[in-house]
Every structure is written in C-alpha cells, then in structure tokens.
N, C-alpha and C positions, 0 to 999 in steps of 0.2 A: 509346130511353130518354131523359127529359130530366132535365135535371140544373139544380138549383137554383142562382143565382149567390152562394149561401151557403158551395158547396161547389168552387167557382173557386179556383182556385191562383192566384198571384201574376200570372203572365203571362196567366193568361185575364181577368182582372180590368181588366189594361191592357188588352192585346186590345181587349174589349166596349167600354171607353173611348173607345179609338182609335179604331176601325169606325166608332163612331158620331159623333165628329168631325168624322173627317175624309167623313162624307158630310154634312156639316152639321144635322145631326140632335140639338138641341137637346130630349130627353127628357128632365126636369127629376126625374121620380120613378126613371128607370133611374142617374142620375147620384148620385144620392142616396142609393139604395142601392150603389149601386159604394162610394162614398166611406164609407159606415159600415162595409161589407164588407171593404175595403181596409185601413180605419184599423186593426182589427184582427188585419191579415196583416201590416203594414209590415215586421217584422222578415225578412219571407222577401222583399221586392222586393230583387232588384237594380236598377242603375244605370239600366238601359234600362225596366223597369216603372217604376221612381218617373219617371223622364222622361216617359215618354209618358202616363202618368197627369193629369200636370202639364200637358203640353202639350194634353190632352185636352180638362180642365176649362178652361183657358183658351178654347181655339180656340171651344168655343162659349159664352164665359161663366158658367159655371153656376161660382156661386161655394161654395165650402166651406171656411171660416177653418182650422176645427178638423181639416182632411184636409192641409190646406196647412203648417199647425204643425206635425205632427205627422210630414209631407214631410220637411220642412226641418231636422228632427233626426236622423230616417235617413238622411240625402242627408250632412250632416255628417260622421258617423260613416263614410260608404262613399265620399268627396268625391276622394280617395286615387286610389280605383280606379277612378273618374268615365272613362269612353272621352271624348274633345271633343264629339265630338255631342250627348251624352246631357246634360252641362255645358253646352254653348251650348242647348238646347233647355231645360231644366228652369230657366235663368235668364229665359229668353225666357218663361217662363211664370207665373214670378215679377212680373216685370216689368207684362207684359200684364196681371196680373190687379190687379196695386198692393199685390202681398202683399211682406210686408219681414222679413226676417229680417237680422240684422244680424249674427249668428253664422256665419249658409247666406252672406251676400256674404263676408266676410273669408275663409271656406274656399275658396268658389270662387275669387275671386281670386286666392289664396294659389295654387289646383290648377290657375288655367289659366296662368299664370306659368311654371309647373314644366314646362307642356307645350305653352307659346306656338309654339313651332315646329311643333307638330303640327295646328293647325288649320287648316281651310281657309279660303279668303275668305267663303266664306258666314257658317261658324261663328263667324269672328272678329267677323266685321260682326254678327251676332246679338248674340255675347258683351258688344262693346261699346256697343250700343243698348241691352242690358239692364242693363248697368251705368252706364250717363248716366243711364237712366230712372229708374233706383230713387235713383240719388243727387237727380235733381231731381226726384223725388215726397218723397222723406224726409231732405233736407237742411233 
C-alpha cells in the first residue's frame, strides 16, 4: 500500500527530508511539498523533526522563507526542551541558509547557555559558527 506524503506524521516528514539530503539529492518539487506539508503539521514536530527538517532544507539549499518562519516560531516555543544536538543543528541551519530570526537567536542563545556544559566540541563549534554567522550577515 502507498501512502500519500499528505498523510506523513511529523517524523516521516523529516525522515523523507533527511534521506534525501543527506544522499544529496536535491529534488526541488519533493522539497516543496515537504515543506507546505510540514508547515501545516508544525505544531506536532518535535525538537529532533524541526531540526532535521532544517538541516535538511539547508544541506541541499532548497530554500523556503515561509517553512523557515514558521520553524523558527515552534522551535521558540519548544527551545526549552531543545536536546544540544537538535540546537547546534537547527542554528546551523539557520545560518547556512541566511534565514534570521532574531526572536529563534535570543532563545537559542538564552537555551544553550543554560546547557553550555552539555555540548560537545563539535556541537559548540556548530553553535558558535552559527552564531558569528548570523551576527555578521545581520548586523
């Protein structure tokens, strides 16, 4: 049986995202439907879907302002319960793509402060390359 990507929960949503990323597979009409599909499920992502979501749409540039806004308001609201990964990755994707939320930096910064001790080198080195970056694209 196939199943429409209309009818995708949250994590298959990233999932299809992800997959397709990370084998660098730049399909611009799947990407597109993810992200109108998705815009309308946001309230069910968690930390780890809007991340990989994020880091999705970056990794192969397929840009979407209005999936990205619309991120960066759930991610807000859930910034709290952010794991570091999910945080250093969903900034990193911010970053990458030159999307700016100036509401999503002050949360995050606020949430990885609270948890600086919990990151890794990698994470932190993400964290603060995406925090340089957006400052000197949007200062």
């Amino acid at each position: 049986a196939t199943q429409s990507i209309h009818e995708f929960k949250a994590q298959g949503l990233s999932n299809v995202a992800w997959a397709f990323a990370t084998a660098s597979v730049d399909h611009d009409a799947l990407f597109q439907l993810v992200a109108s599909t998705a815009h309308a499920k946001l309230a069910d992502f968690g930390s780890q879907e809007l991340a990989n979501l994020t880091w999705a749409f970056a990794r192969v540039s397929v840009e979407h302002r209005e999936l990205f806004e619309a991120v960066a308001d759930e991610a807000i609201a859930q910034v709290r319960n952010f794991e570091v990964q999910h945080l250093a990755n969903i900034m990193w994707a911010y970053a990458t793509m030159s999307e700016y939320s100036e509401a999503l930096v002050r949360a995050a910064a606020a949430a990885a402060g609270a948890v600086a001790s919990e990151f890794s080198g990698q994470e932190l080195a993400m964290m603060a390359w995406a925090l340089s970056t957006i400052r000197a694209n949007f200062d």
